[in-house]
C-alpha positions in Angstrom: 49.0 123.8 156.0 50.0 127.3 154.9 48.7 130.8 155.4 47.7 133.2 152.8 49.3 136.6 153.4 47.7 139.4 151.6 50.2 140.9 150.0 49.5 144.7 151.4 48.9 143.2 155.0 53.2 143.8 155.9 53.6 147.5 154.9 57.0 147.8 153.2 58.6 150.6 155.4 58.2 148.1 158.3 60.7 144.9 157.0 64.3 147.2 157.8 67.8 146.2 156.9 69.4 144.5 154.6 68.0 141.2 153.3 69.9 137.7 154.0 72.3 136.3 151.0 71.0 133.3 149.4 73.0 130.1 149.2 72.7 127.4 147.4 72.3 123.6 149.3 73.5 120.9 147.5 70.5 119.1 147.2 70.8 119.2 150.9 73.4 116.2 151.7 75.7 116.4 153.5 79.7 117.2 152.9 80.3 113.2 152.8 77.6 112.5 150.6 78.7 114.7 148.0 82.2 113.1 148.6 81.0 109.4 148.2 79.2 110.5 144.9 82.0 111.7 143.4 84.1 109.0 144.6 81.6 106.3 143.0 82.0 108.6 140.0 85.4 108.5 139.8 85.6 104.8 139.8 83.0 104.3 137.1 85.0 106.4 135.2 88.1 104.5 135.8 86.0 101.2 135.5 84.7 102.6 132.2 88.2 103.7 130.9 89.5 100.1 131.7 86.7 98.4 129.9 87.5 100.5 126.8 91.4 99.5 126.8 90.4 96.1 127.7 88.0 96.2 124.5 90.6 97.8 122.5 93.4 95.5 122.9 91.6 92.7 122.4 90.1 93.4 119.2 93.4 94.8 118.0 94.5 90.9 119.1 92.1 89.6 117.1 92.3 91.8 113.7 96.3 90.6 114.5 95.2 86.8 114.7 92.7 87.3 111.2 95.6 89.0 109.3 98.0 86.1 110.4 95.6 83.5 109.9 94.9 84.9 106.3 98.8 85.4 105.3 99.9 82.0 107.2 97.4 79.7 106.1 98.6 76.8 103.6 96.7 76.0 100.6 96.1 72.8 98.7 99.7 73.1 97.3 101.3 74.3 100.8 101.6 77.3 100.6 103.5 79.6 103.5 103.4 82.7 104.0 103.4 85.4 101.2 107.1 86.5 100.0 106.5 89.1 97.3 103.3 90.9 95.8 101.8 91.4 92.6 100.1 94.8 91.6 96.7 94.1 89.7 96.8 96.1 86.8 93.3 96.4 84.2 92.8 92.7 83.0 94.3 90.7 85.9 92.8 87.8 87.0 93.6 85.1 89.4 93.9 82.7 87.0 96.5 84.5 85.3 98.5 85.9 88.0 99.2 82.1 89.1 99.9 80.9 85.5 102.3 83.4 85.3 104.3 82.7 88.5 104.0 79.4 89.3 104.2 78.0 85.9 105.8 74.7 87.6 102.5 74.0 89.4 98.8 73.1 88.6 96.8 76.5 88.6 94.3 74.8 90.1 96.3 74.3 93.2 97.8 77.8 92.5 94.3 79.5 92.7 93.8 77.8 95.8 97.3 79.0 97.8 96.1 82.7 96.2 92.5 82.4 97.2 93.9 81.6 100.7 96.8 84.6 100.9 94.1 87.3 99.8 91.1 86.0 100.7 89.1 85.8 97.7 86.7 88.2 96.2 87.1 90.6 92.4 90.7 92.3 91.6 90.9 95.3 91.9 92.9 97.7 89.9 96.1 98.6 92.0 95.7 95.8 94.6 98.7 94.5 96.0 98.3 90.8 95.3 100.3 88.6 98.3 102.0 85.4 96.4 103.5 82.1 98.3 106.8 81.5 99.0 106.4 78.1 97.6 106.3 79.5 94.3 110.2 80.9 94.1 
């Protein structure tokens, strides 16, 4: 329950000295509540850090086992792993890249060890085209 205080009821020449400083309570806990917070945030941050290297390496690992997987797979015709490139000019296509190269072996089979080095899809202009070591 509170009392209402008029405001003129304390004249003002009766409060003397100087007024008290104000300080600020941290939410009023204590000295080793405020440490234990900031020691549990501490090791969420370190937790968090840890989590985000973790998550890091291991999808570098992976984009390193896609990229091998793609460049070391064997095709129909055995394929290994790329030994030179092609650069697509305007008019490349698959079809003719492996005529051209691997002359010795049925482009059918060619298309298939390029469609497995590079993954498929549309040339484009200035792509680096892997070819199989098979074919030199």
């Amino acid at each position: 329950m509170a009392a209402a205080i008029h405001p003129r009821s304390v004249p003002l020449d009766t409060v003397s000295g100087p007024r008290p400083a104000l300080r600020v309570i941290e939410g009023g806990r204590s000295p080793r509540a405020v440490a234990e917070q900031q020691r549990y945030l501490r090791r969420r941050v370190v937790v968090g850090l840890v989590v985000l290297v973790v998550a890091l390496l291991g999808l570098r690992g992976a984009a390193a086992l896609v990229s091998s997987a793609v460049v070391g797979t064997s095709g129909a015709g055995g394929a290994a792993v790329a030994s030179t490139t092609h650069r697509a000019v305007p008019g490349d296509t698959l079809w003719e890249i492996a005529g051209r190269y691997a002359p010795q072996v049925d482009r059918r089979v060619a298309m298939d060890d390029l469609l497995a080095l590079n993954g498929g899809g549309a040339l484009q202009v200035g792509q680096q085209v892997l070819l199989p070591a098979s074919w030199f």
